[in-house]
N, C-alpha and C positions, 0 to 999 in steps of 0.2 A: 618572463625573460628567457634568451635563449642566449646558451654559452657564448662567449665572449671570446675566448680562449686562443680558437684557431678558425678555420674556414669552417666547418661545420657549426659550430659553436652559436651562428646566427643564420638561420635561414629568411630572406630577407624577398621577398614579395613586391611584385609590381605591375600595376595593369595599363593599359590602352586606353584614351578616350580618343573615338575616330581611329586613324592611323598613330596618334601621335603616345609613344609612351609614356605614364606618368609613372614616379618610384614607387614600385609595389612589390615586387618581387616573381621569382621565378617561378615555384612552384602554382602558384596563384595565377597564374596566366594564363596557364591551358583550364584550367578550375574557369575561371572567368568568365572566356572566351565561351563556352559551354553553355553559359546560364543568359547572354547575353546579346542582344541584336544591337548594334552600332547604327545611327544615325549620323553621318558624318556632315558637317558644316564648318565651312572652312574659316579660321581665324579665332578673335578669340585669348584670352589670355586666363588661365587656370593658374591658383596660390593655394600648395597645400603646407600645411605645418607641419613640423616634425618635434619632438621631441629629444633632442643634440645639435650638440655645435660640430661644423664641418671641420674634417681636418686633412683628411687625404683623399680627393677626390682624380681617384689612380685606381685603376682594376685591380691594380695587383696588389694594391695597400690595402683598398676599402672595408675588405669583409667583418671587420671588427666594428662597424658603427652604423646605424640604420640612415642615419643622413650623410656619410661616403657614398655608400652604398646608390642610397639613391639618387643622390645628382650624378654618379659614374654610369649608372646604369641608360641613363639618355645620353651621357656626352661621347660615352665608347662601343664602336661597333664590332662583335667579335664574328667567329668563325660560325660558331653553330649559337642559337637560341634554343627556350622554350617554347615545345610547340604544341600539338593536340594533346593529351595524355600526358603532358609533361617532358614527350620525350624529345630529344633535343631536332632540334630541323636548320637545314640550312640554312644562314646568312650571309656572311661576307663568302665565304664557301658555293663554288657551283658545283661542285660535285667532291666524292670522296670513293677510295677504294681502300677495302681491311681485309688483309689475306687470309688462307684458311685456319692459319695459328692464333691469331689475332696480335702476331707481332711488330707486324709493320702498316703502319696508317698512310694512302696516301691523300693529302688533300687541295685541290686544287680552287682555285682564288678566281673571283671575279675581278672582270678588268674595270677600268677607268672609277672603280673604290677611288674616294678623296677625304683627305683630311681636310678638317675646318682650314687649314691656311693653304689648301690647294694642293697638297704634293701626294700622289698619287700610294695608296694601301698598296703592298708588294709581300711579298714572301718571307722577305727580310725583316720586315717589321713584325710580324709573329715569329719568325726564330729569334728574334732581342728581345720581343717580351715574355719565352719560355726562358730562356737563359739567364735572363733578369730576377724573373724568380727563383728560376734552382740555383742562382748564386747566394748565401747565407749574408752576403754583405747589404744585400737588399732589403733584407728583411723582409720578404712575403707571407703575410697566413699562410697561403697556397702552397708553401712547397714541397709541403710535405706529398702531396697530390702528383709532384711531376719526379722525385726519385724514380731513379730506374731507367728513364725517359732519354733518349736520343735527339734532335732535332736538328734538320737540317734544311736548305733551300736551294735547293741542285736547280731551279729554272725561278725566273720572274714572278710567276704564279702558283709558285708549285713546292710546296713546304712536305716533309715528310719526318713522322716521326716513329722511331723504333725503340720498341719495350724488350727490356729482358725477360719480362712475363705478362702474359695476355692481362688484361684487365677490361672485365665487362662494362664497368660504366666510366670508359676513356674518353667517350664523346661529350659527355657532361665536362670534363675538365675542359674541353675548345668553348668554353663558354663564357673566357673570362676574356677583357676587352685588350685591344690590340693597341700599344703605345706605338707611338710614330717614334721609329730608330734615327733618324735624321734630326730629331731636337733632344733625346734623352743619351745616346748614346758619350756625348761631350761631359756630358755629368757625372764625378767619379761615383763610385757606389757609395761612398761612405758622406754624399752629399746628397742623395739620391731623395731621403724623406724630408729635406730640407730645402727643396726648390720649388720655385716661383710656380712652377707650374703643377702642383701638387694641388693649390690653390686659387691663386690671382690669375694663372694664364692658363689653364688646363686645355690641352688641344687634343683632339678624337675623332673619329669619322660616325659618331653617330648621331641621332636625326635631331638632336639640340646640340647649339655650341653657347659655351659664355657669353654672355652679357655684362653684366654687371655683378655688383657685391657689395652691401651697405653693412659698415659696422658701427658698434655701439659705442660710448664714451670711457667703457672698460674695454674695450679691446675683442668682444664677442662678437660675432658676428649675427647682424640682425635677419638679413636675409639675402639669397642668394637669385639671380636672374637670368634662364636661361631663354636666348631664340628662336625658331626654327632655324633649320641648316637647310638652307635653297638646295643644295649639293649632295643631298643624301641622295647615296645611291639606290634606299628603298623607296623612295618619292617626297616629295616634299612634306613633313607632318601639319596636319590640318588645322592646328593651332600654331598662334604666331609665338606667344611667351607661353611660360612655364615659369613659378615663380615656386620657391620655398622660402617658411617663415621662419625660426628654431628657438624655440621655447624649455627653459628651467625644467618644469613637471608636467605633466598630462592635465592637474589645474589650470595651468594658465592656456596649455593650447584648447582647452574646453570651453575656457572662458573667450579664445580669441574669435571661435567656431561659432558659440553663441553669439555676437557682439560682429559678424560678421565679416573677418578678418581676416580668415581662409575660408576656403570653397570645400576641403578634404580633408581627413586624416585618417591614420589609419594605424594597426596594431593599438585600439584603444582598450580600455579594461572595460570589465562587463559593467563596473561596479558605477562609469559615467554614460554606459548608453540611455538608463534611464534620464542623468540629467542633460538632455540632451534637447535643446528649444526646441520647443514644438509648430514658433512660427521659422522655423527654416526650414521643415518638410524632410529632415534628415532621410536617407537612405542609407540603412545601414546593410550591410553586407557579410554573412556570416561563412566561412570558405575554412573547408580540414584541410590542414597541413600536418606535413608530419615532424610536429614538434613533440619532447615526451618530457612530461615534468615527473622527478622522480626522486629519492632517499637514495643516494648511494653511500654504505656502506666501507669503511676503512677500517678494516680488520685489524690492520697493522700495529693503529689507534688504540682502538679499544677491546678488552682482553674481552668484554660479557658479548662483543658481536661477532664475536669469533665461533661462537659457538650456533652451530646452525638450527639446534630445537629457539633459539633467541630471534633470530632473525624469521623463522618460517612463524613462528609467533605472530612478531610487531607487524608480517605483512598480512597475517588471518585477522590483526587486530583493526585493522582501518575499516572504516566505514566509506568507501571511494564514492559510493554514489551521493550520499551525506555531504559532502567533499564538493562535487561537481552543483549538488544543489544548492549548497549555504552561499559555498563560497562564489561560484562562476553562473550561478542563474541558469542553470543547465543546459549554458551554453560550451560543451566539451565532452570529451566521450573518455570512457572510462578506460584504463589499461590496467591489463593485469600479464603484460610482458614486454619484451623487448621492443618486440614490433608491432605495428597498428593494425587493427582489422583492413583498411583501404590502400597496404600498405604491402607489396609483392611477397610473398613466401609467408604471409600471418596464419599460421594455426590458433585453431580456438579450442580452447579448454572447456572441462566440463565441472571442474572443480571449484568449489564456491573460494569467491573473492573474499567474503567476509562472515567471519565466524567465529567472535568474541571468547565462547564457550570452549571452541577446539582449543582455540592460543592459550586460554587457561590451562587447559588438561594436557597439555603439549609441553608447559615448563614446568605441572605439578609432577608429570609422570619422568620428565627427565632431573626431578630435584630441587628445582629453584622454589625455595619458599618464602612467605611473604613474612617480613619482620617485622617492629612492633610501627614503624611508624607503615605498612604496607606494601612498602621497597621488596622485591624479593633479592634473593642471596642466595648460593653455589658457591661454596669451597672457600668461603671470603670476598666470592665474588659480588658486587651490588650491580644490578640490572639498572645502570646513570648511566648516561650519555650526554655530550652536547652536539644540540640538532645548529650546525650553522647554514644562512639562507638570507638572499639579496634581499634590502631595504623596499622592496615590490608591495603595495598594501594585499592583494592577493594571497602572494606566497607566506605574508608574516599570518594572515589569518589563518591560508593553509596549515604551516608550521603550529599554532597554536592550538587546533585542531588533533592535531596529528597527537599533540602533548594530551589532550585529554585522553585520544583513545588508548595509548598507552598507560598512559596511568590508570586505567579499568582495568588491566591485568598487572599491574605489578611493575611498570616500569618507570622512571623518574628521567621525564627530558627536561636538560634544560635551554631554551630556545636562545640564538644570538644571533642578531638581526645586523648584519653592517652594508654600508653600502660597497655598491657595485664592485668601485675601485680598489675599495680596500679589502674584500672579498677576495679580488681577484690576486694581488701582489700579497696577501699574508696569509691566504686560507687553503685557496686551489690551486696555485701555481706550489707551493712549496709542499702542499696537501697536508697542511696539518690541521685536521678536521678528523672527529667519529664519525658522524654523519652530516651527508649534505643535502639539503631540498635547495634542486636545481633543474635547468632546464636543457638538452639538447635536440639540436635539428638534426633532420635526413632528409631523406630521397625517399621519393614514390617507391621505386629500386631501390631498396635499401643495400649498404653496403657495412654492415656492422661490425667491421674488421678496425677503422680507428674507435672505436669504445668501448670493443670487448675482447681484441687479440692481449694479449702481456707484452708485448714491446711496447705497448702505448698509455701503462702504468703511470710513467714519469711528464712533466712537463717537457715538451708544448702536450703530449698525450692527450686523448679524450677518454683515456677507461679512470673515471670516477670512482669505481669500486675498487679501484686496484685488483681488480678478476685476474687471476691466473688459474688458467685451466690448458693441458696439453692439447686434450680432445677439439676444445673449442679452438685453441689456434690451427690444430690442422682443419677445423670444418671449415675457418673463415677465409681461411690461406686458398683453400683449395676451390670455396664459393666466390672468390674474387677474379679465380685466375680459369675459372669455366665459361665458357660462351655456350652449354647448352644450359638454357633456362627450366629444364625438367630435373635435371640434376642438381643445379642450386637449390630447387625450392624443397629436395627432400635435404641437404645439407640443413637449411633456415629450418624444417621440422626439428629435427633431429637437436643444433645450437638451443629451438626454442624450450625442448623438453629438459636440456641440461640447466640452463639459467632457471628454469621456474622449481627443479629440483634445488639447487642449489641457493635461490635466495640471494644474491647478491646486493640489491637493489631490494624496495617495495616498489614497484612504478604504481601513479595515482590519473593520473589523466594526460589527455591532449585537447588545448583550451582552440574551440575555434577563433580563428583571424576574424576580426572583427575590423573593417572599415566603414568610415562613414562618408557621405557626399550631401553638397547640398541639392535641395532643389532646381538651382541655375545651370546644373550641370545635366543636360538632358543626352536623349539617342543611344538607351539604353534601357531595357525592362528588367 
């Protein structure tokens, strides 16, 4: 799983079949595109399943939910997409100019753009839906991404926005989808997550509009039905429907996949690709992203991880590769930092990941010794902690994993497994947690300033470890606000040599994305 929290929190994936986008996600699309030759034929109706129920299917809402996400991602068309390498390329956008400071963006809009009910994409409608967001009454994940931010629409087609400080990866935030001002503008803010069109009448200019929507006799929603848009301005998409299913747990969308019932799914565990029918000719699809599952550390918490021979320890203690085999079928790659080997500015170590023997002689030489039931002790201190970590069958075997290798040197975890929701509203929003096994997204570009600067300690925050370091805020201050790419990537050496001194975190892996297709769904190798 991948944080929930704020817009980074879920990195959410989405690919092409022909022209026509299905919910996959971003990063995974120039990934894709890569590996892949399209056979386009046109019509056609594809049902993939998801695992959640819809609830705001709104660009500027959706980032917290992998079926928001997905049905926002076909029905809203934004300024820039993902394109080869990830990196963003033109859409609703025909061109763009960024000055030599990189303060002022200008970008200019293609004509005759239409929304699903016909009224023409304008300049105006991307400066109401930046404003949308940086207002707090809104509530957006996102908005923490647009402080700072200026916007304005001095011509028809012509949106311009001004930063009070440069920021390298500013063309990723034009990525989010463009509301039409002319139906949302009438809605106060404070009514804003509670209208019809969030859900029942969602209108957008991208290449599917609404259809339909069948709910269950509890009030869930069984599936959603999207059309092609005749009117998209990037061509008509080659398939007529688009349909999603939303299922309880990854059991039952396993069971709907076997049994025929979706054509797709995707972000599934390693643990069901084996059960996966063998008369459906599954095509599975294995795609790095850069997700990082990792321990992070609350000092604040607890007084024995406070101390850094403790921590450089419990991360010499893991066995990661052990880890990637048991648990994920060695489908993931191993971390032993912040950032990913495939992953801009990753330096590689040379320093072994795992060395049971050092982590021993690391806490005998700084004192901690082992007591009678094996526990070791410092000054009264006992080397316990509680590991808390989402209800995930992965992450709980992870986590239980993790308790053995620690207890081979002398530590005592004890594991607490809850879910999602209540993870999120008692454990990491308020942070009261020792340790957390968790998971966050990035960028190809990594931009490590929301999860490791110290203003991003507290909630909405993503720094998990509660990391305060000077040095590292000026590295990340100063890496966010460069536009020359040689100079960031000695910043990211430098941030990555202090974090792996330091311990903050253990980091353990990045599980490859794993979707599936059936057989039915061809024009592609």
């Amino acid at each position: 799983m991948i944080d929930a929290l704020a817009l980074g929190y879920r990195v959410l994936v989405y690919i092409f079949l022909g022209a026509a986008s299905l919910a996959i996600g971003f990063w995974a699309w120039s990934t894709y595109l890569s590996l892949t030759q399209p056979v386009a034929k046109e019509g056609g109706h594809y049902i993939e399943g998801i695992v959640s129920q819809p609830r705001y299917i709104n660009p500027i809402l959706s980032q917290t939910s992998d079926a928001d996400a997905a049905l926002s991602r076909l029905l809203y068309a934004s300024l820039f997409t993902a394109g080869a390498q990830g990196l963003p390329e033109k859409s609703v956008a025909s061109d763009y100019a960024i000055t030599d400071d990189g303060k002022l963006i200008t970008v200019y809009l293609k004509t005759g753009v239409r929304f699903h009910d016909g009224e023409e994409l304008v300049a105006e409608d991307v400066a109401f839906t930046i404003r949308a967001i940086q207002d707090p009454a809104y509530k957006s994940p996102l908005r923490n991404n647009w402080l700072g931010v200026e916007v304005s629409a001095p011509e028809r087609y012509t949106v311009v926005f001004t930063l009070k400080k440069p920021y390298f990866g500013f063309l990723e935030n034009l990525t989010v989808g463009i509301l039409p001002k002319h139906i949302w503008e009438s809605i106060p803010a404070d009514r804003f997550t509670l209208a019809d069109y969030n859900l029942l009448q969602p209108i957008g200019a991208g290449p599917f509009r609404f259809r339909s929507i069948d709910t269950e006799t509890n009030g869930n929603i069984a599936s959603y039905h999207h059309e092609a848009f005749k009117g998209y301005f990037g061509g008509r998409p080659y398939l007529d429907r688009i349909s999603f299913r939303f299922y309880s747990d990854e059991d039952s969308l396993l069971s709907a996949f076997n049994h025929q019932e979706v054509m797709g799914m995707y972000a599934i565990s390693t643990r069901h690709v084996k059960d996966l029918s063998s008369k459906r000719s599954p095509l599975v699809r294995e795609i790095a992203l850069p997700r990082l599952f990792s321990v992070f550390f609350n000092t604040n918490k607890s007084v024995a991880l406070a101390y850094d021979e403790v921590r450089q320890a419990l991360s010499l203690a893991v066995d990661r590769e052990a880890i990637v085999r048991q648990v994920l079928d060695e489908k993931a790659l191993v971390a032993t930092g912040p950032l990913l080997p495939f992953m801009f500015g990753f330096v590689a170590t040379n320093e072994p990941s795992f060395d049971a023997g050092k982590a021993n002689a690391i806490l005998e030489e700084k004192g901690w010794q082992r007591g009678s039931d094996g526990i070791r002790v410092k000054n009264g201190v006992s080397l316990r902690f509680q590991l808390f970590t989402p209800d995930w069958p992965e992450l709980v075997t992870t986590a239980d994993l993790l308790k053995q290798f620690w207890r081979e040197i002398g530590v005592d975890v004890e594991v607490k497994v809850l879910s999602q929701t209540d993870l999120d509203q008692t454990v990491i929003r308020p942070r009261e947690y020792e340790a957390l096994l968790f998971g966050q997204g990035s960028m190809l570009d990594p931009d490590p300033y929301s999860f490791w600067h110290s203003s991003q300690k507290a909630d909405p925050g993503r720094n998990l470890a509660f990391f305060d370091d000077k040095r590292v805020d000026e590295i990340l201050t100063e890496a966010r606000e460069t536009l020359d790419q040689g100079k960031r990537a000695e910043l990211y050496r430098e941030f990555q040599a202090i974090i792996r001194r330091e311990q903050p975190a253990v980091f353990l892996y990045s599980p490859a994305y794993l979707s599936v297709i059936t057989d039915k769904v061809q024009g592609y190798t």
